[in-house]
C-alpha angles and dihedrals in degrees: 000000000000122000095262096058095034082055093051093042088051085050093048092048094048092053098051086061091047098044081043092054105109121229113264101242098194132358118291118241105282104029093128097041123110105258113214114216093025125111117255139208137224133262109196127167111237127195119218128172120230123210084186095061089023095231140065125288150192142251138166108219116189117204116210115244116273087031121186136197098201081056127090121214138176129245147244117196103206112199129210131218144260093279107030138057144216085313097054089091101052093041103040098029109016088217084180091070104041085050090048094043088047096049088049082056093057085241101114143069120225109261148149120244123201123195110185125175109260105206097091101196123112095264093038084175117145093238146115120015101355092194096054113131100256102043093053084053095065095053081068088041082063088088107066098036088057093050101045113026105018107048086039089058091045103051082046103057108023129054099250131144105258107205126095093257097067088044114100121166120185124150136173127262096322084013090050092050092045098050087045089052106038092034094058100035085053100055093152093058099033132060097157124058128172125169116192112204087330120211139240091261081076110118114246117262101263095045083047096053117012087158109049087167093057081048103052084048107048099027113093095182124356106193129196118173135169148164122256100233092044117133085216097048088105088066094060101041089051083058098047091041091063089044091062090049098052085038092237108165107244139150114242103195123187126185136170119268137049144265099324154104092275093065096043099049086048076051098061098034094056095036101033082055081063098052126114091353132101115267139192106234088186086073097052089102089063105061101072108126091198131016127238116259117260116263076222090064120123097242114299098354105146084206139124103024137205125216125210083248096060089253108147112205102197112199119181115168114230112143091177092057124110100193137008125182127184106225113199097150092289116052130235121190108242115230122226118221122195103262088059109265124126113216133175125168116212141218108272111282131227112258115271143032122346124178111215132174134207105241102212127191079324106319130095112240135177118263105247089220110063145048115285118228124190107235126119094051089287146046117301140189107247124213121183120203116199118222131178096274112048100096086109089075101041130117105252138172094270137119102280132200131212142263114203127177111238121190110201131177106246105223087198098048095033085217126112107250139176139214138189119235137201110218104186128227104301108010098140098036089054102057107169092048119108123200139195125251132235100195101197134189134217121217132250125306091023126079125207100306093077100081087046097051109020117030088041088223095176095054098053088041089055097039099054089035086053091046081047090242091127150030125260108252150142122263128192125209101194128159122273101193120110142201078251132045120272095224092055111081083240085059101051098039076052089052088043099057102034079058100048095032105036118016109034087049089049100049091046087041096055109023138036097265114139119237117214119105097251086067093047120099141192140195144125134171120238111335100012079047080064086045085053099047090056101033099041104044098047092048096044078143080066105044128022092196137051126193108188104185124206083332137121139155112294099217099186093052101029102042098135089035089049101043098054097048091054075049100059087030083064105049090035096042090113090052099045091053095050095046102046121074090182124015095182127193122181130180140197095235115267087305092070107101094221093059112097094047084044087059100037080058099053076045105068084027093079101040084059088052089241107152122229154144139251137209137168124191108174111232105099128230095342151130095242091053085048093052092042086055094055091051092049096045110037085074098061081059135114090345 
């Protein structure tokens, strides 16, 4: 091999290491110890005098080791919290070792760091009643005396890089709030912004960023971190929650412990690495040392978590267990530790609602820690994985109705049942006010409290009612199981009549809900979609619309059934046009199972001239493509 290609293949092969390393996801043992036998830098005191105070102040500046002054460097601005001052850095977190420390590792680049003290008022001593009014105000006075006294000190008197780009501000708590606040709202002086436990002096979302798109553009590494146990955590989560909604590229970094030095000088060693250097924002999601507890969680269960890069890690303890697997649909083999708990962390999961089991010793069980969902036939552990786009089915700050449990005697069935029902915003307040009813179906192997759990159905309802997108109406979760199958013709003549004869006069008899035909809906996923398919189309004088989620006709099962409804459709083509104001079919993408028998009948829908429409949203046979379904189809209703 001659020296050329031996040269590129050395280069590929580097590469391939470098692009393999995986990213450090918290500092190593030993990252804040004095190293012997390294180069140090410097810690001086500087005086600078503020216009904006009207004396003279303080700041610590570190100069990295081999510091030159024919050189020119960039800076970091580290600030303190609510009860400390431009020394709370060097006593409670000794940045000066762990830069040192970084730089001896090759993982830094050279830089000045400046730690002023941030409470910009004559005595700026950290004394007294450290919350008092005033002293509180000149945290947010900060501001004005960094930009326009502080940074122009500094570019005066010390050799640094002076465009935006070489410019980086992060602080700790009050520090935090302050670097989060004054760094985005200074886009043009800052391109590098880290807040440490921020503090609830933290501006909300839409006064931190009004411009995600400018964002997106200046910043090179927005960086939020916090501790788990951490009484401020909220103020951080609320941030990168709206991040992920206006799609602005940011590290969310968790890590155990609370509001400390332990997690701030975790804090400087992870976000000051990424300083001044190219970076990969693509690979943001990846740096999360711990996940955020599931919104399915029981209370204040930490697991299952879930990682920024959809990532779930699932812990049960069970020391006399041989063997534990996860089973969510596909199984990972748990892992025992010493003290007894059983962890695994899985691939990244698709956005929504997944159903999972613990598989112990050979029998599914529940996971102890989170909420339980009947589906499957059974009970089920539940895990919800947020996405940018959810925000339809969360809970907001908007009028909200009811749902209420109701047990009624069938009459058809001869049988007590129950259903679940909507009541909108208002409903017993307004009391002379009628409403129109949406009568919707689970699939198989769940019963009527899907729609209630797990489709959130009152939460999209009173999402899209308060944004003026729907009508105000009832819905009615019931149970679509039978004494016979659904997919046998006794089944579905048993959901038909249980549906005419017991629960529509039940629900007209008991609550407002208006009668005619035009104010009568009908849907269902999966199986009730099949429910749907039978009961609606042959009573199009009971419902004017019809919603058939991920359904379709199963040919090979349902011949006779089928058969004879393309039959009726035929000769009543004319009718069920006219009748019906939406006939509304959704699918879960080409991965959904019920696809192709949901083609083969639109198929033969149109060749029998029966109007409808057709919608796809990708996620497969699953409970986010259902509740997609709903928010896309209850405002079609009742126009």
């Amino acid at each position: 091999m001659n020296r050329s290609k031996y040269l590129l293949l050395l280069f590929f092969l580097l590469v391939g290491q470098i692009n393999a390393q995986q990213i450090e996801k918290e500092a190593p043992a030993g990252f804040d110890q004095v190293r012997e036998g390294i180069s140090h830098g410097k810690i001086d005191t500087v005086t600078y005098s503020s216009e904006t105070v009207g004396n003279d102040r303080r700041a610590l500046v570190y100069t990295p080791p081999g510091f030159l002054k024919s050189k020119k460097y960039p800076v970091l601005y580290l600030l303190h919290g609510i009860g400390g001052d431009e020394k709370e850095w060097l006593f409670g977190g000794h940045p000066e070792v762990i830069l040192d420390n970084l730089y001896a590792d090759g993982k830094l680049e050279p830089m000045i760091v400046v730690m002023p003290n941030g409470r910009a008022m004559k005595d700026d001593r950290a004394v007294g009643n450290i919350m008092a009014p005033d002293k509180v105000q000149a945290f947010a006075t900060f501001e004005q005396d960094l930009l326009n006294d502080l940074i122009p000190y500094v570019e005066k008197n010390f050799p640094v890089l002076t465009d935006r780009e070489n410019r980086a501000i992060a602080g700790l708590s009050m520090g935090g709030g302050q670097s989060l606040n004054f760094g985005l709202g200074n886009l043009d002086m800052f391109a590098w912004v880290g807040g440490f436990s921020s503090a609830p002096n933290t501006k909300v979302p839409e006064e931190l960023i009004p411009d995600p798109e400018k964002a997106k553009e200046l910043l090179k590494v927005l960086w939020i971190s916090c501790g788990d146990e951490d009484g401020l955590l909220g103020f951080s989560s609320r941030t990168h929650e709206y991040l992920v909604e206006k799609d602005v590229p940011h590290i969310y970094y968790l890590e155990t412990g609370g509001h400390d030095f332990k997690v701030w000088k975790n804090g400087l060693y992870m976000f000051s690495q990424l300083l001044f250097k190219p970076v990969d924002q693509s690979k943001f999601n990846q740096y999360s040392s711990l996940g955020t507890p599931a919104a399915t969680n029981i209370r204040n269960s930490k697991y299952p978590q879930i990682y920024p890069d959809h990532r779930a890690k699932f812990r049960i303890k069970a020391p006399d267990a041989g063997k534990i697997q996860l089973d969510l649909g596909r199984k990972y083999n748990m892992i025992k530790g010493e003290d007894g708990f059983w962890e695994v962390m899985t691939d990244s999961l698709s956005e929504g609602f997944h159903y999972y089991s613990m598989i112990i010793d050979g029998v599914a069980v529940v996971d102890p820690s989170s909420e339980a969902f009947y589906g499957m036939g059974r009970y089920a552990s539940g895990i919800e994985v947020p996405f940018k786009g959810d925000g339809y089915y969360q809970l907001k700050d908007v009028p909200h109705g009811e749902v209420r449990r109701v047990r009624y005697l069938s009459t058809a069935l001869r049988s007590w049942r129950q259903f679940f029902i909507y009541t909108p915003p208002g409903y017993d307040t307004n009391t002379a006010e009628t409403y129109p009813t949406l009568y919707i179906y689970h699939g198989g192997g769940e019963d009527e409290t899907g729609w209630a759990r797990q489709g959130k159905t009152d939460l999209i309802l009173d999402n899209l009612i308060a944004e003026g997108k729907a009508k105000k109406m009832l819905v009615v979760m019931a149970d679509g199981n039978m004494p016979a199958s659904a997919f046998t013709e006794n089944g579905l003549k048993q959901f038909e009549r249980e549906l005419k004869e017991s629960l529509i006069p039940y629900v007209e008899k008991n609550y407002r809900a208006k009668s005619s035909a035009s104010d009568r809906a009908l849907a269902g996923l999966s199986m009730g979609g099949i429910q749907t398919l039978y009961a609606g189309v042959n009573n199009t004088d009971l419902f004017s619309y019809l919603g058939v989620f991920s359904s379709g006709w199963i040919a090979s099962r349902q011949t006779e059934i089928v058969d004879a409804q393309y039959a009726y459709m035929k000769e009543n083509a004319s009718k069920i046009n006219q009748n019906l104001k939406s006939f509304w079919i959704a699918m879960g993408g080409k991965e959904d199972i019920a696809y192709e028998n949901c083609q083969i009948m639109m198929k033969k829908f149109d060749e029998l001239g029966v109007d409808y429409t057709y919608s796809e949203y990708p996620g497969g046979h699953t409970w986010p493509v259902w509740r997609n379904n709903l928010y896309k189809f209850a405002p079609l209703l009742f126009n």
